[in-house]
PyMOL commands that place a pseudoatom at each C-alpha (Angstrom):
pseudoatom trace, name=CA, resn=UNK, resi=1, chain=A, elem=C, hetatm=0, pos=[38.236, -52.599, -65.927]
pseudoatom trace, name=CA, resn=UNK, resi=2, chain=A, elem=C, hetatm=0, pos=[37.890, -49.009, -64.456]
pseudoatom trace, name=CA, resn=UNK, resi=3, chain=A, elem=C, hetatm=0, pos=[37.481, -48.787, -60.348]
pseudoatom trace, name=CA, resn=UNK, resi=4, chain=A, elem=C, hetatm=0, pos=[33.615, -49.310, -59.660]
pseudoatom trace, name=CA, resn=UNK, resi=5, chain=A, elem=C, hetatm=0, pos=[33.382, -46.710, -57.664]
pseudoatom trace, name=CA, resn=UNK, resi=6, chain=A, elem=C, hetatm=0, pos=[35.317, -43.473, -59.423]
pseudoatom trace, name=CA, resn=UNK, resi=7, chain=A, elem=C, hetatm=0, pos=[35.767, -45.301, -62.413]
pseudoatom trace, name=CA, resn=UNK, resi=8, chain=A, elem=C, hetatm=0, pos=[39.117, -44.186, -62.852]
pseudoatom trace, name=CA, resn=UNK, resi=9, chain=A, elem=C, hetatm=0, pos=[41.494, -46.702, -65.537]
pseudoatom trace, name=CA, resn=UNK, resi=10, chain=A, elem=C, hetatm=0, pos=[44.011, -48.623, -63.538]
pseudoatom trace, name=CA, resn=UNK, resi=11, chain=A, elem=C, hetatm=0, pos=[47.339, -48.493, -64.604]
pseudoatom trace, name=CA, resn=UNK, resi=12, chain=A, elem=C, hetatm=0, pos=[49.529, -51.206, -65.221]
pseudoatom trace, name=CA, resn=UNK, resi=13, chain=A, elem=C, hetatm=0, pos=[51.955, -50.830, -62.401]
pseudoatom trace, name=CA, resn=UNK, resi=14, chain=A, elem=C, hetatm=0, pos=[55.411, -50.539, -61.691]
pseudoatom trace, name=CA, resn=UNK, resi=15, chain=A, elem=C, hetatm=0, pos=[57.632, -53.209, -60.196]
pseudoatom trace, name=CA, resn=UNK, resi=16, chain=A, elem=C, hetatm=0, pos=[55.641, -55.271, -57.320]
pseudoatom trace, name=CA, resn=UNK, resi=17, chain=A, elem=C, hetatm=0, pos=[52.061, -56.271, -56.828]
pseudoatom trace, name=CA, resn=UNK, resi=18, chain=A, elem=C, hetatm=0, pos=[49.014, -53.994, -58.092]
pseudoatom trace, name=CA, resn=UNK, resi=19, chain=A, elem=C, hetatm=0, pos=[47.605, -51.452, -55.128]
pseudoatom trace, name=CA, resn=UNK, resi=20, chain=A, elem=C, hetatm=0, pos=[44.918, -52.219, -56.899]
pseudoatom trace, name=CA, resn=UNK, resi=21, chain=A, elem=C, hetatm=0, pos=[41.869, -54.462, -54.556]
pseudoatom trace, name=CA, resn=UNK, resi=22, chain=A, elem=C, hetatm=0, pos=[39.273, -56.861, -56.260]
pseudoatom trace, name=CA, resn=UNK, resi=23, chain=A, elem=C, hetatm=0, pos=[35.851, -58.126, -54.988]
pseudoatom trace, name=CA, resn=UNK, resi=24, chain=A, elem=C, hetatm=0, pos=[32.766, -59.184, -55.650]
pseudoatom trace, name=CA, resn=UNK, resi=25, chain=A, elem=C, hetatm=0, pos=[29.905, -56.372, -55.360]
pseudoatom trace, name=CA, resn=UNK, resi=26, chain=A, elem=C, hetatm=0, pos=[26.232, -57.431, -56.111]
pseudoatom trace, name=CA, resn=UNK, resi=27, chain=A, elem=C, hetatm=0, pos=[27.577, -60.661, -58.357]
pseudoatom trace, name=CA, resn=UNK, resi=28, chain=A, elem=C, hetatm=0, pos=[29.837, -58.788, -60.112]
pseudoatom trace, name=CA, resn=UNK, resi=29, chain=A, elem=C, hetatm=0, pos=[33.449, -59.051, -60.087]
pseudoatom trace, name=CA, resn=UNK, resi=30, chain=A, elem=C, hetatm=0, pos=[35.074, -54.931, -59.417]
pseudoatom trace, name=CA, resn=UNK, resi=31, chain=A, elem=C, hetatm=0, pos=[38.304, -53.529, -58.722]
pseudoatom trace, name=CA, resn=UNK, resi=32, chain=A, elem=C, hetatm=0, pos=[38.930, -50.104, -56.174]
pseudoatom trace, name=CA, resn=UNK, resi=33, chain=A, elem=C, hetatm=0, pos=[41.606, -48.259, -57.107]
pseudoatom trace, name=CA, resn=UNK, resi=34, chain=A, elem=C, hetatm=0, pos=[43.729, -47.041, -54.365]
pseudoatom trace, name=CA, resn=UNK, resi=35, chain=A, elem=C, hetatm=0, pos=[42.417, -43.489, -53.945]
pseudoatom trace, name=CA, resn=UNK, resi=36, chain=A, elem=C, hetatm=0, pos=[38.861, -45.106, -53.151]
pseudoatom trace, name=CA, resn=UNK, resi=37, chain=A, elem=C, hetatm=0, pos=[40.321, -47.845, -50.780]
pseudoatom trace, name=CA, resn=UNK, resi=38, chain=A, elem=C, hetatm=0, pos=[41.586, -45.090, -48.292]
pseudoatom trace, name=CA, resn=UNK, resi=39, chain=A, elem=C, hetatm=0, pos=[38.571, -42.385, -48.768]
pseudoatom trace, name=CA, resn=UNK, resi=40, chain=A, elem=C, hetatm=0, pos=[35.902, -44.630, -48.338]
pseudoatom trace, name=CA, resn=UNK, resi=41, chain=A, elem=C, hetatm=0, pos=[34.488, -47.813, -46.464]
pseudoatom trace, name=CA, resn=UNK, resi=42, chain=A, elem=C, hetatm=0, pos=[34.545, -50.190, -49.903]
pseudoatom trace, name=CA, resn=UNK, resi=43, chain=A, elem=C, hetatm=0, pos=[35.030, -53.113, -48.084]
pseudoatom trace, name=CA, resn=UNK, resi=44, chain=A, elem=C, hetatm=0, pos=[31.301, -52.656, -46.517]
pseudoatom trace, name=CA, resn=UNK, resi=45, chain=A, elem=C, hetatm=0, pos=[30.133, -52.606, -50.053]
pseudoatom trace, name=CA, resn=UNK, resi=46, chain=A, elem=C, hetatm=0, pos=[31.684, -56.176, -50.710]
pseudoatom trace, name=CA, resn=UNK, resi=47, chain=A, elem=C, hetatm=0, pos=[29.449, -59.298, -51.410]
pseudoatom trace, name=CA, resn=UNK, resi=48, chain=A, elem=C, hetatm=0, pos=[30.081, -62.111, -48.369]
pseudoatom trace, name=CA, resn=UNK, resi=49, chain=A, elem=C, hetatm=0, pos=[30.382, -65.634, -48.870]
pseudoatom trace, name=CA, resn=UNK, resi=50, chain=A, elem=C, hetatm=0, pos=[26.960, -66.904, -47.163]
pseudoatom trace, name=CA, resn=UNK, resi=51, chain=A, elem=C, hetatm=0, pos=[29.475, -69.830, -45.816]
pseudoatom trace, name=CA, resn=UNK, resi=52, chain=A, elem=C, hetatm=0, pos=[32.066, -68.215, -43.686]
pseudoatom trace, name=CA, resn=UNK, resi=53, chain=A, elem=C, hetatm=0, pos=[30.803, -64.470, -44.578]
pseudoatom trace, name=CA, resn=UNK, resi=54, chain=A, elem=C, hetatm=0, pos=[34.374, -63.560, -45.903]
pseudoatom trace, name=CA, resn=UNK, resi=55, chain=A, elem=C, hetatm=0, pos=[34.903, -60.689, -48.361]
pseudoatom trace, name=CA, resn=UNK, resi=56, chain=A, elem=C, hetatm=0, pos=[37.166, -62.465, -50.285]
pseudoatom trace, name=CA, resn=UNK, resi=57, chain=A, elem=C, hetatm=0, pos=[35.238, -63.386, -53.094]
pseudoatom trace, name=CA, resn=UNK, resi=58, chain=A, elem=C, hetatm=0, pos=[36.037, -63.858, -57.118]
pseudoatom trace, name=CA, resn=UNK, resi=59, chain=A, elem=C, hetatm=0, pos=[33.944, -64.076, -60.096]
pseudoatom trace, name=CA, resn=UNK, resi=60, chain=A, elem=C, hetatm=0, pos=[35.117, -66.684, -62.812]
pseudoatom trace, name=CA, resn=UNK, resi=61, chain=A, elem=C, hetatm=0, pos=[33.408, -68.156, -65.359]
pseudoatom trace, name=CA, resn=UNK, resi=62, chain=A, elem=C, hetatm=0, pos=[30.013, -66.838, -64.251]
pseudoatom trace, name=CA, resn=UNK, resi=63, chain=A, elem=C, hetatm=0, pos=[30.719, -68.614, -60.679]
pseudoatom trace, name=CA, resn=UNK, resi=64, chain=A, elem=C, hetatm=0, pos=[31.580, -67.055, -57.502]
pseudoatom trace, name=CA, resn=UNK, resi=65, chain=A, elem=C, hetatm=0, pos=[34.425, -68.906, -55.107]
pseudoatom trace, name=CA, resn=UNK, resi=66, chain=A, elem=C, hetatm=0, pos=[35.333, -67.777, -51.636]
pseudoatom trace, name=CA, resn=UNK, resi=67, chain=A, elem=C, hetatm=0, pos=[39.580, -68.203, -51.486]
pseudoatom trace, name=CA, resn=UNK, resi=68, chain=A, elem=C, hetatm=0, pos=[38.451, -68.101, -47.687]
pseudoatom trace, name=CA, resn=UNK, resi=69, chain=A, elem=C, hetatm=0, pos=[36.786, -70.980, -47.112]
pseudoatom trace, name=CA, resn=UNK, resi=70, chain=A, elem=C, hetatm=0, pos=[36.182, -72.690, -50.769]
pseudoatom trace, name=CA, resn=UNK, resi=71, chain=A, elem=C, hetatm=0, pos=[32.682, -72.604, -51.082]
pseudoatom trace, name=CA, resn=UNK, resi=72, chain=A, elem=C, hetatm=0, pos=[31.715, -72.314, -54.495]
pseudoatom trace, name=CA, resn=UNK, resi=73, chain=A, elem=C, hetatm=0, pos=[28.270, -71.211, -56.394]
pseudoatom trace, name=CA, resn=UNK, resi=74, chain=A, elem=C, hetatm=0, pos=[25.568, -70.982, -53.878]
pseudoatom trace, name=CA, resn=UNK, resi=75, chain=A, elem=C, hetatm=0, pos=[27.310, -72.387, -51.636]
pseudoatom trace, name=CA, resn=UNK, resi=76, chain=A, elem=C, hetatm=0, pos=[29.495, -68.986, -51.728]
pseudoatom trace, name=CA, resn=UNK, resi=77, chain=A, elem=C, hetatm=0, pos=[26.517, -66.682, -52.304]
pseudoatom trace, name=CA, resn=UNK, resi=78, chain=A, elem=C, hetatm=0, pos=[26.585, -66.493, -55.946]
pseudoatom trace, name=CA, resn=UNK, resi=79, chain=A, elem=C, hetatm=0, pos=[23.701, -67.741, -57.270]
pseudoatom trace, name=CA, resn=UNK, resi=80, chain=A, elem=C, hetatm=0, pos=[21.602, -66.259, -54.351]
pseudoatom trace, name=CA, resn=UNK, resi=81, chain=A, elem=C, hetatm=0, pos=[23.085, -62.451, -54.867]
pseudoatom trace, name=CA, resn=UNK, resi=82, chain=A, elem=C, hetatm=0, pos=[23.067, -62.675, -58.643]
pseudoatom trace, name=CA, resn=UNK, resi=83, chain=A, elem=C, hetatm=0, pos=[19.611, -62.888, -58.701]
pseudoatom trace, name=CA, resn=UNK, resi=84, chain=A, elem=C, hetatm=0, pos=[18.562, -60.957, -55.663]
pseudoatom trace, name=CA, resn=UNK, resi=85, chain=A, elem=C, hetatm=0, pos=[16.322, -58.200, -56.064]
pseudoatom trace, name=CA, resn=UNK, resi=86, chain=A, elem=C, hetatm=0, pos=[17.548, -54.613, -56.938]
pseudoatom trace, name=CA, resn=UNK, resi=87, chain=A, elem=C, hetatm=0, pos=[20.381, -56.798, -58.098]
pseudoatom trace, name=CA, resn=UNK, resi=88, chain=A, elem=C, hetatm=0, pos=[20.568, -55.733, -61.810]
pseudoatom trace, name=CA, resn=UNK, resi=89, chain=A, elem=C, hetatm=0, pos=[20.400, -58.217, -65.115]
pseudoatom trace, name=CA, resn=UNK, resi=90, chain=A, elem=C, hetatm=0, pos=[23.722, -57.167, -66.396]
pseudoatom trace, name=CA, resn=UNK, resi=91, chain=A, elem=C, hetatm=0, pos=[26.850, -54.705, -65.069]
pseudoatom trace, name=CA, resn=UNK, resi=92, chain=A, elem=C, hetatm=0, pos=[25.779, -51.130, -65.744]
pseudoatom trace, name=CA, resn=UNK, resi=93, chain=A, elem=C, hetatm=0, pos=[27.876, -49.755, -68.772]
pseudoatom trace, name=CA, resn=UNK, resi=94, chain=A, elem=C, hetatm=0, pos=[30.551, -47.056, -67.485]
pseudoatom trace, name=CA, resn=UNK, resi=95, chain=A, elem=C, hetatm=0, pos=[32.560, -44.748, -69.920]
pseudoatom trace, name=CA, resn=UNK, resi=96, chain=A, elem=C, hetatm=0, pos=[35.188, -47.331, -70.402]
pseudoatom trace, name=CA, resn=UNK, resi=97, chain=A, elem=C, hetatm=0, pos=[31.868, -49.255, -72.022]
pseudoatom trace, name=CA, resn=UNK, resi=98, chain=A, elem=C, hetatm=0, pos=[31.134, -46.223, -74.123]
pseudoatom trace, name=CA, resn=UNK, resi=99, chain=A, elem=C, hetatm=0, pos=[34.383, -45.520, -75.000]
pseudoatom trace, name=CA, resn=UNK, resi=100, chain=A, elem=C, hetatm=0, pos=[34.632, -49.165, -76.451]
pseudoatom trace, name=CA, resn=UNK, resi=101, chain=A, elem=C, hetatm=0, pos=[31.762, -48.464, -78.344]
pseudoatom trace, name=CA, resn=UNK, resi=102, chain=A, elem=C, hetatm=0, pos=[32.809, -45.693, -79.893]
pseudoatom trace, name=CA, resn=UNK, resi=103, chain=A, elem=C, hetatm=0, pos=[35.448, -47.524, -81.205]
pseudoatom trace, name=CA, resn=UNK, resi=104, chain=A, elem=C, hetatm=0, pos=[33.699, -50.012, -82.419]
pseudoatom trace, name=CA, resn=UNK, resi=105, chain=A, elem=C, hetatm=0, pos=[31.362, -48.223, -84.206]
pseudoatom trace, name=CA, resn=UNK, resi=106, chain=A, elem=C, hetatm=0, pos=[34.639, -46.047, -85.388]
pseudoatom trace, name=CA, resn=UNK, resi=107, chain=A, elem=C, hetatm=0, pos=[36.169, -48.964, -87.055]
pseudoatom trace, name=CA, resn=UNK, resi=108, chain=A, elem=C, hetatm=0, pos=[32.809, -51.234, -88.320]
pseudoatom trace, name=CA, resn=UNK, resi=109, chain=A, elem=C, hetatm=0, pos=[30.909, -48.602, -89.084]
pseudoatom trace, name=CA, resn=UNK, resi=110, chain=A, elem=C, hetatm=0, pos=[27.390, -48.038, -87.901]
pseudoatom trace, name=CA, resn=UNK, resi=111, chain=A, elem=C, hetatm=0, pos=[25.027, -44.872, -86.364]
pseudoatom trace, name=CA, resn=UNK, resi=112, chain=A, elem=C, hetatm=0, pos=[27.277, -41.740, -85.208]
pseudoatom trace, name=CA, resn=UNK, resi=113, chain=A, elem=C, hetatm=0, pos=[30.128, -43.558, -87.459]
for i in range(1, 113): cmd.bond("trace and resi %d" % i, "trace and resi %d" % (i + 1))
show_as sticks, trace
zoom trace
């Protein structure tokens, strides 16, 4: 999954934990790649759990679960926010989405194969 907001690839990373952050942003489960963490505000951009209004948020399953607080579903903010409006019906495709594709189409055949 590239970072939602440069959509750069992460990495798999050395020894340790990932710099790597993950959130929820309108539903959707993202991950900001270090670069974006310290040149912009990303954590304004998070969902909040309509419980305790934490940040820390994760999608599983199609359900959204604060590790805050443990509110789960709508309870968290998921139902609510995934169909909000301006909220869109599925994640808008980025290259990694169109790179798949072309592989796809690469291997099964099909148009531009």
């Amino acid at each position: 999954m590239p970072c939602y907001r440069c959509d750069r690839r992460q990495t798999d990373p050395g020894r340790g934990a990932s710099p790597w952050k993950r959130g929820v942003v309108r539903g959707a489960q993202v991950l900001v790649c270090p670069t974006c963490q310290r040149e912009h505000d990303w954590v304004a951009d998070l969902d909040r759990c309509a419980a305790c209004r934490s940040t820390r948020l994760v999608r599983s399953l199609g359900d959204t679960r604060c590790l805050a607080c443990g509110a789960q579903g709508e309870q968290a903010g998921g139902a609510a926010q995934d169909t909000a409006p301006g909220a869109p019906e599925q994640p808008v495709p980025g290259p990694l989405a169109a790179d798949v594709s072309a592989a796809l189409r690469k291997v099964f055949g099909g148009p531009d194969a």
